[in-house]
C-alpha positions in Angstrom: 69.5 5.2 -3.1 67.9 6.8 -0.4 65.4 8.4 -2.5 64.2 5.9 -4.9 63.1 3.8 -1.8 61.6 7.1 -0.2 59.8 7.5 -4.1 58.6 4.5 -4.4 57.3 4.3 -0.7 55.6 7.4 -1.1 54.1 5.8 -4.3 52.9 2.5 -2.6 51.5 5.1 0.2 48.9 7.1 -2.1 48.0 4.3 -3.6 46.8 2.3 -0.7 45.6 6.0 0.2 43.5 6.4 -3.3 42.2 2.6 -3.1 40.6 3.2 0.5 39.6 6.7 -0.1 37.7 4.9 -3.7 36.4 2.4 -1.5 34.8 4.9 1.2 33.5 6.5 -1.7 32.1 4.1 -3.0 30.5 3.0 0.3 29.3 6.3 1.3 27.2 6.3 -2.2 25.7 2.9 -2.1 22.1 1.9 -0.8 20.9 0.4 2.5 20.5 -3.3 0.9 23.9 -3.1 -0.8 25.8 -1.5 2.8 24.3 -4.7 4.5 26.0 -6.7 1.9 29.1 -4.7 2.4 29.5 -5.5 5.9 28.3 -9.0 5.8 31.6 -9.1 2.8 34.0 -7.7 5.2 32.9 -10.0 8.5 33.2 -13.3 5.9 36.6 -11.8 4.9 37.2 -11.5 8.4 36.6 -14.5 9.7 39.6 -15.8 7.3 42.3 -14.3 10.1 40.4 -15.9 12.7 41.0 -19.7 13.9 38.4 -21.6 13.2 39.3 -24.1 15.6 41.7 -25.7 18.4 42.8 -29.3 19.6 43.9 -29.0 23.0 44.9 -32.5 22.8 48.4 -31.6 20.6 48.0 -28.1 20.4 46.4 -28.0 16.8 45.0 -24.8 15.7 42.9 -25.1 12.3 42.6 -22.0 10.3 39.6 -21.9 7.3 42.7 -22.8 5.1 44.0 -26.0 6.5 42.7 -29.6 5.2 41.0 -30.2 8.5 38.6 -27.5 7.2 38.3 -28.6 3.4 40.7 -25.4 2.2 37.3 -23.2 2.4 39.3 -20.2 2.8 40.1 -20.2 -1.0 36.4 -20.7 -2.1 35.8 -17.8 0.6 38.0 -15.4 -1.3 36.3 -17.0 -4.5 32.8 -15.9 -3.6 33.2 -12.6 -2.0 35.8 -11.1 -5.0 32.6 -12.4 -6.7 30.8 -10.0 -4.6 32.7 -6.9 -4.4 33.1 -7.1 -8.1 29.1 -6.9 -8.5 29.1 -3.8 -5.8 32.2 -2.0 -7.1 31.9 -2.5 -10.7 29.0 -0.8 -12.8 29.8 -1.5 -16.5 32.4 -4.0 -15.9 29.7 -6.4 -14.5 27.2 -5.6 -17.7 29.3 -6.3 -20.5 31.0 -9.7 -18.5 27.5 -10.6 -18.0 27.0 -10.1 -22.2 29.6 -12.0 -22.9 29.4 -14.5 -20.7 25.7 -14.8 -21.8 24.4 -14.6 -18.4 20.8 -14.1 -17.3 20.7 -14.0 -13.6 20.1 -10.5 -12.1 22.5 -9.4 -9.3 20.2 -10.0 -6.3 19.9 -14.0 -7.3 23.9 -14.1 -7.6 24.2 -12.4 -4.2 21.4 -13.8 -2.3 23.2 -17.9 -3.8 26.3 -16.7 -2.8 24.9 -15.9 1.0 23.4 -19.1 1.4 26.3 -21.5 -0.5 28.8 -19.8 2.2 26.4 -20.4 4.9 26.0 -24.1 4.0 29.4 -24.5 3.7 30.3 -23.3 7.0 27.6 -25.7 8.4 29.3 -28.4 6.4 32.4 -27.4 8.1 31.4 -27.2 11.6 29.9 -30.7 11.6 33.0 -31.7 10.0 35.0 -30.5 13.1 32.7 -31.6 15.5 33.2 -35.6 14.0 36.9 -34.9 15.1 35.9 -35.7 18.5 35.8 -39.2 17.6 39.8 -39.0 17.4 40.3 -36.4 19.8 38.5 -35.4 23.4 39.1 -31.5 23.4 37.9 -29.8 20.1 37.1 -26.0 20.8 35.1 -24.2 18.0 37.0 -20.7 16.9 35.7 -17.6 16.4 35.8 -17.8 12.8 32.7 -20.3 12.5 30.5 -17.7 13.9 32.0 -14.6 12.1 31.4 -16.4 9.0 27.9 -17.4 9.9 27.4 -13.5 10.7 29.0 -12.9 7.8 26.6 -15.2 5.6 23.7 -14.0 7.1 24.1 -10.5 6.3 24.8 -11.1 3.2 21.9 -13.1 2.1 19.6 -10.6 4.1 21.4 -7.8 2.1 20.5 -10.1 -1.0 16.3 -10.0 -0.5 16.6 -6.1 0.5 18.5 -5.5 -2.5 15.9 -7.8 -4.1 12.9 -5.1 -3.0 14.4 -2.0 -3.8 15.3 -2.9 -7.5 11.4 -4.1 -7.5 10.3 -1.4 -6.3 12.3 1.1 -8.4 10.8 -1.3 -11.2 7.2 -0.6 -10.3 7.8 2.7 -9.8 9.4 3.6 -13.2 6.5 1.3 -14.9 3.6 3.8 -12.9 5.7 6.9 -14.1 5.8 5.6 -17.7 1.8 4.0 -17.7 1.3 8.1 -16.0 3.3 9.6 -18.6 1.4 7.5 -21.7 -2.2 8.0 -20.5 -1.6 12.0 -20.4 -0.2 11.5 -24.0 -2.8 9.5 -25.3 -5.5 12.2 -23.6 -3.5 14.9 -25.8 -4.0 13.4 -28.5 -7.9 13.6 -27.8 -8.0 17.2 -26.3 -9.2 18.9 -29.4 -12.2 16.6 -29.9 -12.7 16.2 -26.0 -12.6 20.8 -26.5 -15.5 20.5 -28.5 -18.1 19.5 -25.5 -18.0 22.9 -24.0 -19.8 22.4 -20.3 -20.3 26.4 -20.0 -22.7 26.6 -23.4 -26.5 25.9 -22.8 -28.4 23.0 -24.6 -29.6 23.7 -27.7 -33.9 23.8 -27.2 -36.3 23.3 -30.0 -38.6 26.3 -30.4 -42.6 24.9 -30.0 
C-alpha cells in the first residue's frame, strides 16, 4: 500500500518537475518582447491570489472572483491561457489559427488582450470605488495594482514584439532583394565580360 502511494507520489513529483523545467526552457529561449510578456502573464496571474479589496465596515474582503468584482478572475484565466498558449505553442497555434480561419498576427492578439485586461481592471476599480456610497471604509487591495502592472507589461511586450517581427521582416526582404540582384547580374556576366577595361581602344589608321 505503502508503495503505490510512494509510486504515484514520485510520479506526480517528476511531472511537476518536467513541466517547470519545460517552462524554464522555454523561457530561457524566448526573445526580449516575448520575456516582457512573460512576466507581465505571471504578475496578472498573480494578482488573482491577492485581495482586491476590503470593507472595514463588516469585515468584507473581495477577491477578483467575487460578484462585488464582476467574476473577472475567470475572464483573467480566459485571457492569459490565451496568452501562454501563443508563447508556448509553435505549431499548435498555426494550424488552430487555419482552422479557425484566423487572420490576426500574434502581436495584435497580445497587444488586445493587454489593453481589454487593463480596461477591465479600470472598470473594476471605479466599480469599487461607487461602493462608498453604501459603505464609509473601502480600501483598494493589492491586486488592482498587480493587475495594472500586469496589463502594462503585457501590452508593452505586445508593440516590442510588434518591432522585432517587423524588423526580422525587413531584414529577410533586404537578404532576398540582395540575393535576387546578384542573380539577375549572373545572368548578365558573360555579356557584361565582353567590355574588357584592360584592352586599348581600337584607332583608325590615317
Amino acid at each position: 500500500m505503502y508503495y503505490i502511494s510512494n509510486s504515484k507520489n514520485r510520479k506526480l513529483k517528476n511531472k511537476i518537475h518536467f513541466l517547470f523545467a519545460r517552462l524554464s526552457f522555454n523561457f530561457i529561449h524566448l526573445s526580449g518582447s516575448l520575456r516582457v510578456i512573460s512576466i507581465g502573464v505571471f504578475i496578472s496571474f498573480s494578482s488573482l491570489f491577492f485581495n482586491w479589496f476590503s470593507i472595514l465596515d463588516n469585515g468584507f474582503t473581495g477577491t477578483a472572483f467575487s460578484v462585488h468584482a464582476g467574476y473577472i478572475g475567470y475572464i483573467i484565466i480566459l485571457i492569459n491561457s490565451i496568452l501562454c498558449f501563443l508563447l508556448l505553442s509553435n505549431t499548435g497555434k498555426e494550424k488552430l489559427k487555419t482552422k479557425a480561419h484566423l487572420t490576426f498576427s500574434d502581436h495584435t492578439i497580445i497587444i488586445a488582450s493587454g489593453i481589454t485586461l487593463f480596461l477591465l481592471t479600470l472598470v473594476i476599480f471605479n466599480s469599487i470605488r461607487g461602493f462608498v456610497l453604501f459603505y464609509q471604509n473601502i480600501v483598494i487591495g493589492d491586486g488592482i495594482i498587480f493587475q495594472y502592472i500586469g496589463s502594462f507589461f503585457i501590452t508593452v511586450g505586445g508593440f516590442l514584439y510588434y518591432r522585432e517581427k517587423k524588423q526580422d521582416f525587413l531584414s529577410t526582404m533586404y537578404v532576398e532583394n540582395a540575393q535576387a540582384s546578384d542573380s539577375f547580374l549572373a545572368d548578365y556576366e558573360d555579356i557584361l565580360g565582353k567590355n574588357d577595361p584592360d584592352k586599348k581602344n581600337m584607332t583608325l589608321p590615317l
